[in-house]
RODO-600847 format. One record per residue (C-alpha): residue number from 1; x, y, z; residue in three letters. Coordinates in steps of 0.05 Angstrom, whole numbers. Example, Ala and Ser with C-alpha at 12.3 -4.5 7.8 and 13.67 -1.06 7.14 Angstrom:
<nodes>
{node 1,{246,-90,156},"ALA"}
{node 2,{273,-21,143},"SER"}
</nodes>
This chain:
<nodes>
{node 1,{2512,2407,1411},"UNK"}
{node 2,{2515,2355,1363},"UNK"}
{node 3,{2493,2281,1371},"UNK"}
{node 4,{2503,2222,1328},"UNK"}
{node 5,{2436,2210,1321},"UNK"}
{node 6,{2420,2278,1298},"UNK"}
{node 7,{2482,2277,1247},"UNK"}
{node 8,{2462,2216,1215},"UNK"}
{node 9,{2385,2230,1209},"UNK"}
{node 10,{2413,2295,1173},"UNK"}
{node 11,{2461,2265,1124},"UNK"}
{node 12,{2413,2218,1102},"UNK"}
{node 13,{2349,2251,1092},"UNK"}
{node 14,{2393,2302,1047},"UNK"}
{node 15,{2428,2254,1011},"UNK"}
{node 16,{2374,2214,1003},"UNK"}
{node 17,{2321,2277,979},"UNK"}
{node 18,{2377,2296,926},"UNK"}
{node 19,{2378,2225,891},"UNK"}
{node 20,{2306,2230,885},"UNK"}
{node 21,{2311,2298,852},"UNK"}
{node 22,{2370,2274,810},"UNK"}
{node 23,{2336,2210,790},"UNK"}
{node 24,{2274,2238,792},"UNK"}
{node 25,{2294,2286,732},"UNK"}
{node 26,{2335,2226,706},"UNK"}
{node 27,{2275,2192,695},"UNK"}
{node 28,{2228,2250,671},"UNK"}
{node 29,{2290,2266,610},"UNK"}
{node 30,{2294,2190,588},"UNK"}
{node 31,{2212,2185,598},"UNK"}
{node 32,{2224,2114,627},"UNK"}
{node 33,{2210,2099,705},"UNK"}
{node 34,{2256,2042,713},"UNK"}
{node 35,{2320,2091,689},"UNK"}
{node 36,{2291,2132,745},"UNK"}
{node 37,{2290,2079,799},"UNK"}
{node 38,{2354,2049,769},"UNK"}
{node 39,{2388,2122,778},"UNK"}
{node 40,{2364,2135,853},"UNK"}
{node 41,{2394,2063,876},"UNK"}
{node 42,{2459,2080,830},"UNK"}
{node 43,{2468,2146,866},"UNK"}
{node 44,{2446,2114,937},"UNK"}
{node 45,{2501,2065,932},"UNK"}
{node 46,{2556,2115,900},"UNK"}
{node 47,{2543,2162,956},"UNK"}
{node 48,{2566,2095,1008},"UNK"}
{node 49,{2641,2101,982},"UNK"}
{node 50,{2680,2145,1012},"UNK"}
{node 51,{2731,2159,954},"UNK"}
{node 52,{2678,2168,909},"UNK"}
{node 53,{2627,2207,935},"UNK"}
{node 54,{2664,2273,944},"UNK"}
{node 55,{2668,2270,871},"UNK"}
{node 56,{2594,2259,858},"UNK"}
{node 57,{2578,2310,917},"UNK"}
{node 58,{2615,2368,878},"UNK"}
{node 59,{2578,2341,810},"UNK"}
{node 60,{2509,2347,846},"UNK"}
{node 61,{2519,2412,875},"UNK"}
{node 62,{2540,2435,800},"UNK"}
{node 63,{2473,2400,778},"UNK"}
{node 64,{2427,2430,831},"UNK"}
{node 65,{2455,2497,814},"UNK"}
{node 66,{2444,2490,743},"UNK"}
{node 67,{2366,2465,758},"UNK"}
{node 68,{2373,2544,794},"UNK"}
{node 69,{2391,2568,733},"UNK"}
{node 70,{2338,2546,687},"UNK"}
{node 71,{2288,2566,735},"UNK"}
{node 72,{2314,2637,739},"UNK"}
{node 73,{2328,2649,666},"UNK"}
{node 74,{2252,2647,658},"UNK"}
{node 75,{2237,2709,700},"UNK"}
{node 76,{2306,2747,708},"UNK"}
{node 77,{2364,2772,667},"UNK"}
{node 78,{2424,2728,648},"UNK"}
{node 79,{2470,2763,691},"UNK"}
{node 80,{2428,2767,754},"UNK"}
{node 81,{2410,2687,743},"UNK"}
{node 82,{2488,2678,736},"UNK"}
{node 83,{2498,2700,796},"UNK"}
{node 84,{2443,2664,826},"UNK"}
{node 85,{2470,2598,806},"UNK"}
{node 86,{2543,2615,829},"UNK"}
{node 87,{2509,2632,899},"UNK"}
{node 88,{2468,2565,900},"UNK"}
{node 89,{2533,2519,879},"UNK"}
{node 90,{2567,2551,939},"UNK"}
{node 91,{2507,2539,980},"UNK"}
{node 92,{2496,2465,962},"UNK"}
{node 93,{2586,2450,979},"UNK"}
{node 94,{2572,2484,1037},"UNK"}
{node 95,{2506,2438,1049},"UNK"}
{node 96,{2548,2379,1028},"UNK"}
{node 97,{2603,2398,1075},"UNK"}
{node 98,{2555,2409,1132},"UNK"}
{node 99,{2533,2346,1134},"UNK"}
{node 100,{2595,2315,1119},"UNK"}
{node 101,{2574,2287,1053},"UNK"}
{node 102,{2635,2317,1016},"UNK"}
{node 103,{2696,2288,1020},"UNK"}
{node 104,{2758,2337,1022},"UNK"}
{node 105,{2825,2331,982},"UNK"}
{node 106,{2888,2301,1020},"UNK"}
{node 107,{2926,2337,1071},"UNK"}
{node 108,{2983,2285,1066},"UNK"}
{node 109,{2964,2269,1138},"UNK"}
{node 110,{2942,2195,1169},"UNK"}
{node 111,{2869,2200,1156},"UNK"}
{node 112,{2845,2188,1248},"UNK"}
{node 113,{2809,2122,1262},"UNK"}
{node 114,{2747,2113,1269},"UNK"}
{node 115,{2762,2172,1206},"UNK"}
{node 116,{2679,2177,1201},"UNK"}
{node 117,{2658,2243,1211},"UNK"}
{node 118,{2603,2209,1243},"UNK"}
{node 119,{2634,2181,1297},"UNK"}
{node 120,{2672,2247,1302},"UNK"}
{node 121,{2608,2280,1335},"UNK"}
{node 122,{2600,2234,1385},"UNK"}
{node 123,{2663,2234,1418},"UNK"}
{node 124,{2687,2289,1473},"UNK"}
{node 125,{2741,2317,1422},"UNK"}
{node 126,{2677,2358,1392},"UNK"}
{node 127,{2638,2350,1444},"UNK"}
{node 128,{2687,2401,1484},"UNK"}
{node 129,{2715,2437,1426},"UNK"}
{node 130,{2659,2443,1374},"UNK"}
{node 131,{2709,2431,1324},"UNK"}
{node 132,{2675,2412,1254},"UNK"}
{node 133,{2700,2350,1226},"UNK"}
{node 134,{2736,2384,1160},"UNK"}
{node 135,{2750,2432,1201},"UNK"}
{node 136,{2803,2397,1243},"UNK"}
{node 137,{2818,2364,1188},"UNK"}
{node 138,{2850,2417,1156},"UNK"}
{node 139,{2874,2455,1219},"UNK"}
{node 140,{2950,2431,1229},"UNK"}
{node 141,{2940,2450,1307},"UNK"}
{node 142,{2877,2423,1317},"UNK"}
{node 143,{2886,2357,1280},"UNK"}
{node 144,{2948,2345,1317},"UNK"}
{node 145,{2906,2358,1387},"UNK"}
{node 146,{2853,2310,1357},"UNK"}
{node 147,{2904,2255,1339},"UNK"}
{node 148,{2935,2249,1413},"UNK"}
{node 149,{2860,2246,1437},"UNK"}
{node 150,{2859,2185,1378},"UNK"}
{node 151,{2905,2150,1401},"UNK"}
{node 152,{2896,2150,1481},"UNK"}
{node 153,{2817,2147,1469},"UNK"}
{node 154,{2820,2075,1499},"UNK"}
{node 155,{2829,2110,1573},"UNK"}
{node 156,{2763,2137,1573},"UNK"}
{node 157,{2746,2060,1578},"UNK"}
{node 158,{2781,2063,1647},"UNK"}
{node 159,{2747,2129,1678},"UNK"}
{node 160,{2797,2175,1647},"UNK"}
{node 161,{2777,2241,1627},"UNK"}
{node 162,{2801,2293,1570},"UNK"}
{node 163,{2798,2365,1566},"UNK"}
{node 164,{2825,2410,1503},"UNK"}
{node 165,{2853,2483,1500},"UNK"}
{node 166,{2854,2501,1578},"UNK"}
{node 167,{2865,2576,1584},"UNK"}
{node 168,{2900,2580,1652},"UNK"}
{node 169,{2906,2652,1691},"UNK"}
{node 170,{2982,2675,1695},"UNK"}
{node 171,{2972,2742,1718},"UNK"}
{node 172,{2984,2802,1685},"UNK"}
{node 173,{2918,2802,1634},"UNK"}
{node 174,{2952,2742,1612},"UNK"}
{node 175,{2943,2658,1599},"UNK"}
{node 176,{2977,2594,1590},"UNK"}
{node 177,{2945,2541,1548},"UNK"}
{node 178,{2953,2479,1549},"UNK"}
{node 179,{2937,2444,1487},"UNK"}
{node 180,{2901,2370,1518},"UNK"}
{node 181,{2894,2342,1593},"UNK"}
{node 182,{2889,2270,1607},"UNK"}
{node 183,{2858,2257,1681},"UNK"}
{node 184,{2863,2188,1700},"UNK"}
{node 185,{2875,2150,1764},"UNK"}
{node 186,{2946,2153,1761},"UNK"}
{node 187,{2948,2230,1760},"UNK"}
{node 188,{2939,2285,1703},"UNK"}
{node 189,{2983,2279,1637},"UNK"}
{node 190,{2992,2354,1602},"UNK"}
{node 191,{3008,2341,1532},"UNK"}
{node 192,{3043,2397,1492},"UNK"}
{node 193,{3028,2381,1419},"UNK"}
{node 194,{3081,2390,1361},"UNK"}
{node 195,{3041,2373,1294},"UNK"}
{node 196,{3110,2390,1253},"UNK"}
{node 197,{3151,2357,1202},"UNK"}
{node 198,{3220,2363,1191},"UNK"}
{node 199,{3286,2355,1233},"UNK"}
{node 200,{3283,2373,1307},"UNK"}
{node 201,{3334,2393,1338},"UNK"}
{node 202,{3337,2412,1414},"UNK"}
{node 203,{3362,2409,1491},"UNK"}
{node 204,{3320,2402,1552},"UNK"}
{node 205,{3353,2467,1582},"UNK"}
{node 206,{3356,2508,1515},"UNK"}
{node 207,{3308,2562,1509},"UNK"}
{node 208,{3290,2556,1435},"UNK"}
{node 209,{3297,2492,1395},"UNK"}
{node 210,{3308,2487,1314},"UNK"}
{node 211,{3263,2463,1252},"UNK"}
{node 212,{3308,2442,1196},"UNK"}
{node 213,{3268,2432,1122},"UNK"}
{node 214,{3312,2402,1080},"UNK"}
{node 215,{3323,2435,1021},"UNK"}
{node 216,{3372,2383,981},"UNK"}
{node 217,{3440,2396,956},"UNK"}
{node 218,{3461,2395,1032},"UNK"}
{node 219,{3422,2470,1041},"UNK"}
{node 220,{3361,2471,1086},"UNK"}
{node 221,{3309,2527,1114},"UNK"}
{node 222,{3321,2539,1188},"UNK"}
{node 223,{3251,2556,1236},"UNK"}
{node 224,{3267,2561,1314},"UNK"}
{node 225,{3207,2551,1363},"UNK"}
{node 226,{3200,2564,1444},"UNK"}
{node 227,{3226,2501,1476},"UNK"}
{node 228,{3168,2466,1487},"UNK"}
{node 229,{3184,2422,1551},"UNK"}
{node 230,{3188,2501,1581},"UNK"}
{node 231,{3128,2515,1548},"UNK"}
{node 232,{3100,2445,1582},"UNK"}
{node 233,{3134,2469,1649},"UNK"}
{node 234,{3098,2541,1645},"UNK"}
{node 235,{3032,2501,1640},"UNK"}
{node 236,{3045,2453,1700},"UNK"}
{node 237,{3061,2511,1742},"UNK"}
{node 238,{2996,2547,1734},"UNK"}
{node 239,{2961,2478,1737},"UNK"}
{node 240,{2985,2469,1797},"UNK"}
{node 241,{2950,2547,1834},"UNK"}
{node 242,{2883,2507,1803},"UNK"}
{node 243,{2896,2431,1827},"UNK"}
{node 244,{2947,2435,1882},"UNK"}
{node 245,{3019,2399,1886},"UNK"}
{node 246,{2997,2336,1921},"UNK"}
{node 247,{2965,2311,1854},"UNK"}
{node 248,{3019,2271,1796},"UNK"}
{node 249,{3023,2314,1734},"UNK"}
{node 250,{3062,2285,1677},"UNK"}
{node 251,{3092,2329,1621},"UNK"}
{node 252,{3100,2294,1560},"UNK"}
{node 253,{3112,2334,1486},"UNK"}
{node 254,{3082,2301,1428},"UNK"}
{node 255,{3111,2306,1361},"UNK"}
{node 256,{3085,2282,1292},"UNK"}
{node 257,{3108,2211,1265},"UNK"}
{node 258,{3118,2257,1196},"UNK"}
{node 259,{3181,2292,1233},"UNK"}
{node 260,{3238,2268,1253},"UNK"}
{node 261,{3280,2278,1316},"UNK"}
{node 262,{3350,2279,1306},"UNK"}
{node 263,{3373,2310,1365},"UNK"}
{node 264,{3334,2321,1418},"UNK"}
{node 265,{3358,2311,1488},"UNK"}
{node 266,{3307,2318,1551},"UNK"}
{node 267,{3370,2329,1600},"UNK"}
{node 268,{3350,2380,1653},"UNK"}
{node 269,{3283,2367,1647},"UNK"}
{node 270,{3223,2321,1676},"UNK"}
{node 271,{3193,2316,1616},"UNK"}
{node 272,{3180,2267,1562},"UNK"}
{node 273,{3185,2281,1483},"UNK"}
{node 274,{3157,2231,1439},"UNK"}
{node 275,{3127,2219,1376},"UNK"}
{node 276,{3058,2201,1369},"UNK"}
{node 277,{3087,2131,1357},"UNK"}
{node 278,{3100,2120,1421},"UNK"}
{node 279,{3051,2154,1453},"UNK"}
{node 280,{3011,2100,1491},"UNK"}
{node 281,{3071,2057,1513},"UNK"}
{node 282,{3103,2123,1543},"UNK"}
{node 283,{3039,2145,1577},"UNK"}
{node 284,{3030,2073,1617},"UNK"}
{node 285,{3101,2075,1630},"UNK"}
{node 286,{3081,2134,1667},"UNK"}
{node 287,{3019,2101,1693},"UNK"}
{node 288,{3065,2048,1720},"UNK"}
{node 289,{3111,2088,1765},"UNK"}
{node 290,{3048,2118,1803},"UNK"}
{node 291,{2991,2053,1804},"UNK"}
{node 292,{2922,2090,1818},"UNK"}
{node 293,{2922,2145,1866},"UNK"}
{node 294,{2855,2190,1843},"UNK"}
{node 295,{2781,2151,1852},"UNK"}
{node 296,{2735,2164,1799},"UNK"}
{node 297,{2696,2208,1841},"UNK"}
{node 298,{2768,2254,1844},"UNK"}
{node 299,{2775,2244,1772},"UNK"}
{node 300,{2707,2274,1764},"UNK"}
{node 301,{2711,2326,1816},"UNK"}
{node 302,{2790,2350,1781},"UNK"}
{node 303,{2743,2350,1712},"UNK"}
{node 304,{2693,2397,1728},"UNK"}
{node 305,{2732,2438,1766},"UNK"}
{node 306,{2781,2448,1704},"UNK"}
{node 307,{2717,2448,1646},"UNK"}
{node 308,{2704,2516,1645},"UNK"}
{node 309,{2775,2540,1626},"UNK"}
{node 310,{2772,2495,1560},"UNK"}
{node 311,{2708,2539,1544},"UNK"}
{node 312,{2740,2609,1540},"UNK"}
{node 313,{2713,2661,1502},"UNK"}
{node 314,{2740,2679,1434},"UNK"}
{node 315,{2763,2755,1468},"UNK"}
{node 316,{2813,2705,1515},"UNK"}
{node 317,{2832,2662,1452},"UNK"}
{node 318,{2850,2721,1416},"UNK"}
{node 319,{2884,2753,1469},"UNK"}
{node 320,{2923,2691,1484},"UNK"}
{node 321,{2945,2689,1401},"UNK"}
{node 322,{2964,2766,1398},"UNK"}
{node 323,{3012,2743,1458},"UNK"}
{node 324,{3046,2681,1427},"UNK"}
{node 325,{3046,2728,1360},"UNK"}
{node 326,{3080,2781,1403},"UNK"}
{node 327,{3131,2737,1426},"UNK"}
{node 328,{3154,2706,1365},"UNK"}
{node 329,{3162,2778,1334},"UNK"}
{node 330,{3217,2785,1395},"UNK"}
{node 331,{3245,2720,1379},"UNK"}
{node 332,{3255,2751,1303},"UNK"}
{node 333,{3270,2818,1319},"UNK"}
{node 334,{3312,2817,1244},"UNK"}
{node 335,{3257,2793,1205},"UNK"}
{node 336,{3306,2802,1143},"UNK"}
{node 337,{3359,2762,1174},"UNK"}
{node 338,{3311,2703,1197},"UNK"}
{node 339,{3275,2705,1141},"UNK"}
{node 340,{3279,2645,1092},"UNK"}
{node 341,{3352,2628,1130},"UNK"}
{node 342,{3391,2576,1095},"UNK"}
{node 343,{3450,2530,1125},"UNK"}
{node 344,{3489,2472,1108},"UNK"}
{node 345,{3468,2411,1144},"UNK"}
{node 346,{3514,2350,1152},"UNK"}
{node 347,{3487,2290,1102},"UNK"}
{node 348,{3517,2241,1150},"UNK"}
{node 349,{3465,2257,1218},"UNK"}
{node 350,{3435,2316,1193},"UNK"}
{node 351,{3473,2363,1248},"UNK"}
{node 352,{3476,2439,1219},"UNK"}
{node 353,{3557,2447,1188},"UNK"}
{node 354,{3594,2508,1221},"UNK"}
{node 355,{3651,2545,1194},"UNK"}
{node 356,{3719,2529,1233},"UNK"}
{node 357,{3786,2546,1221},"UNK"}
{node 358,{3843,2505,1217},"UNK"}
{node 359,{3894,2529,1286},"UNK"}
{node 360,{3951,2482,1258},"UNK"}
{node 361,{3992,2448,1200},"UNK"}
{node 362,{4016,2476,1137},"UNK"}
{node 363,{3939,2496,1126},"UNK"}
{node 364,{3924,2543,1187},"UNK"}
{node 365,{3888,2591,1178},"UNK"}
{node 366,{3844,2566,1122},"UNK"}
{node 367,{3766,2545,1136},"UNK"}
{node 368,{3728,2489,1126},"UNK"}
{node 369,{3648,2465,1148},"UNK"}
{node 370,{3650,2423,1204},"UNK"}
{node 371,{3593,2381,1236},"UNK"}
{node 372,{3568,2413,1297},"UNK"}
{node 373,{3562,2339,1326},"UNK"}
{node 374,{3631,2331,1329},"UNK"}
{node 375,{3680,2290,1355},"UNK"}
{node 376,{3605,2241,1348},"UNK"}
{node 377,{3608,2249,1274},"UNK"}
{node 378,{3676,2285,1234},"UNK"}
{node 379,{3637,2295,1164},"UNK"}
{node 380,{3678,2353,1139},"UNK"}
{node 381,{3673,2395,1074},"UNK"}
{node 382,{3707,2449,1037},"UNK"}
{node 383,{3688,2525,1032},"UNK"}
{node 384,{3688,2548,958},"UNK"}
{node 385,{3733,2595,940},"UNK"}
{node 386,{3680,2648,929},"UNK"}
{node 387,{3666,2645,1002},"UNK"}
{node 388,{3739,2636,1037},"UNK"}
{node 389,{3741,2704,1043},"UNK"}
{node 390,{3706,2698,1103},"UNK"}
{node 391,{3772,2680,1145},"UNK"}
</nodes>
């Protein structure tokens, strides 16, 4: 397992040896010293800024490969040094990666705070998960895991304990995971996590819920997912075989500040949905209601009794996978029909339009797009004449 003090003895005795090859050759083309020492603290202090450095990390890897080259081309053929210097720029990115010299492109996510990969290593995100840095970076799952961790990190302060990916027994050669536990003295907090963009749309007591993309020209793309305060309530009650029912357990569904809610109603349920926004003031809310009823020697005990399902093995992960992959194929049994679905969506609240048909007046009979929200919103609009002869 990583440490920080391992990570940053690594990243700098490799940056550091390649600016004294690079200035080192520098030097030895210009035949003048001071270029040479000039170069290294140039490089050194290029390689400190962030933005930059990715840049220069990708340029260094193409130099070191092409120092490959010229040193093969002296005792092999052409193509086989080609191929040697292909194999050593991959080699040095890699190396760069590693050791978290390179910097990646955008995501068009919030970069996390601290967003060093070198205080990455040292928290208990990676410490339990082994994540890489870029890794979870890049990972919409993981990153949104990582970014509720983020932002209740301060509870750790306080005695609090995480845990990440718990495979839970439910019988049947099969598991429930849950995606991050909180244990703290008020109780334990299972967080379902919802890294999605988009319009959400949902019920407490519906079984799926609805991702709208907007697609402009009042058309959008239409994605449903497993209710997730179900999916939150399928996790609690396995929790519970493990922990017992005397013990708090919160249920609270995190969704990305990129998406937006538009209707989403917790009615019928316990449990909280809430954007990462409102994360913290939601969870000592929660905190509130109960006051402190685990010690930290309970806290501790609840921890290490829970660990070793956040360790599974990579047969249980993909087990657990082939079974969510398995379900969704039942939820789209007509592939063709789900696939790439487009509907009208109302441009006043963003409610899906149906078709209705009008039961009175000189115009009955004829049909028109309604707003599903209605009598809330009345946003009407006609069906083109290509299309009315759907009545």
């Amino acid at each position: 397992m990583k440490n920080k003090g391992n990570f940053t003895m690594i990243n700098k005795w490799f940056v550091g040896m390649e600016c004294v090859i690079i200035a080192a050759l520098i030097g030895l083309r210009i035949k003048n010293l001071w270029c040479g020492i000039a170069a290294f603290f140039a490089l050194l202090c290029i390689f400190c800024i962030p933005i930059v450095r990715g840049i220069l990390s990708i340029l260094c890897s193409a130099f070191d490969a092409i120092i490959v080259y010229n040193i093969a081309i002296q005792y092999l053929s052409a193509p086989v040094a080609g191929i040697m210097t292909f194999c050593a720029f991959w080699l040095f990115i890699r190396l760069h990666r590693k050791t978290g010299v390179v910097m990646d492109k955008e995501t068009g996510q919030e970069e996390p705070e601290p967003s060093s990969a070198e205080k990455y290593y040292e928290q208990a995100y990676y410490q339990i998960t082994h994540n890489h840095y870029y890794d979870m970076l890049h990972d919409n799952g993981k990153y949104g895991e990582y970014m509720i961790y983020e932002k209740l990190r301060n509870f750790e302060k306080s005695g609090g304990k995480f845990l990440f990916n718990c495979y839970l027994d439910r019988g049947n050669n099969k598991t429930t995971e849950i995606d991050v536990l909180l244990i703290c003295g008020s109780g334990i907090f299972v967080f379902e996590s919802k890294n999605y963009n988009g319009w959400i749309y949902g019920k407490g007591w519906e079984k799926n819920w609805t991702q709208l993309f907007p697609l402009g020209k009042g058309l959008s793309e239409k994605i449903q997912f497993y209710n997730p305060l179900k999916q939150n309530e399928t996790h609690i009650k396995y929790l519970k075989d493990y922990v017992g029912s005397n013990i708090p357990i919160f249920s609270i569904v995190v969704f990305a500040d990129k998406c937006t809610l538009k209707r989403v109603n917790t009615k019928g349920s316990s449990g909280y949905v809430v954007q990462l926004k409102q994360l913290v003031s939601t969870v000592n809310q929660c905190k509130e209601q109960t006051g402190n009823v685990l010690s930290k020697a309970e806290i501790l005990d609840l921890y290490h009794q829970l660990y070793p399902y956040s360790q599974a093995s990579q047969e249980v992960k993909e087990k657990h996978i082939q079974d969510v992959q398995d379900y969704k194929n039942l939820l789209n049994t007509n592939k063709e029909e789900n696939k790439g679905v487009q509907m009208l969506v109302c441009p006043r609240c963003g409610s899906p339009m149906v078709l209705r048909t009008i039961k009175r007046g000189k115009n009955i009979g004829d049909v028109f797009y309604g707003c599903s929200a209605f009598p809330d919103c009345r946003y009407t609009r006609e069906v083109p004449e290509s299309q009315k002869s759907i009545k």
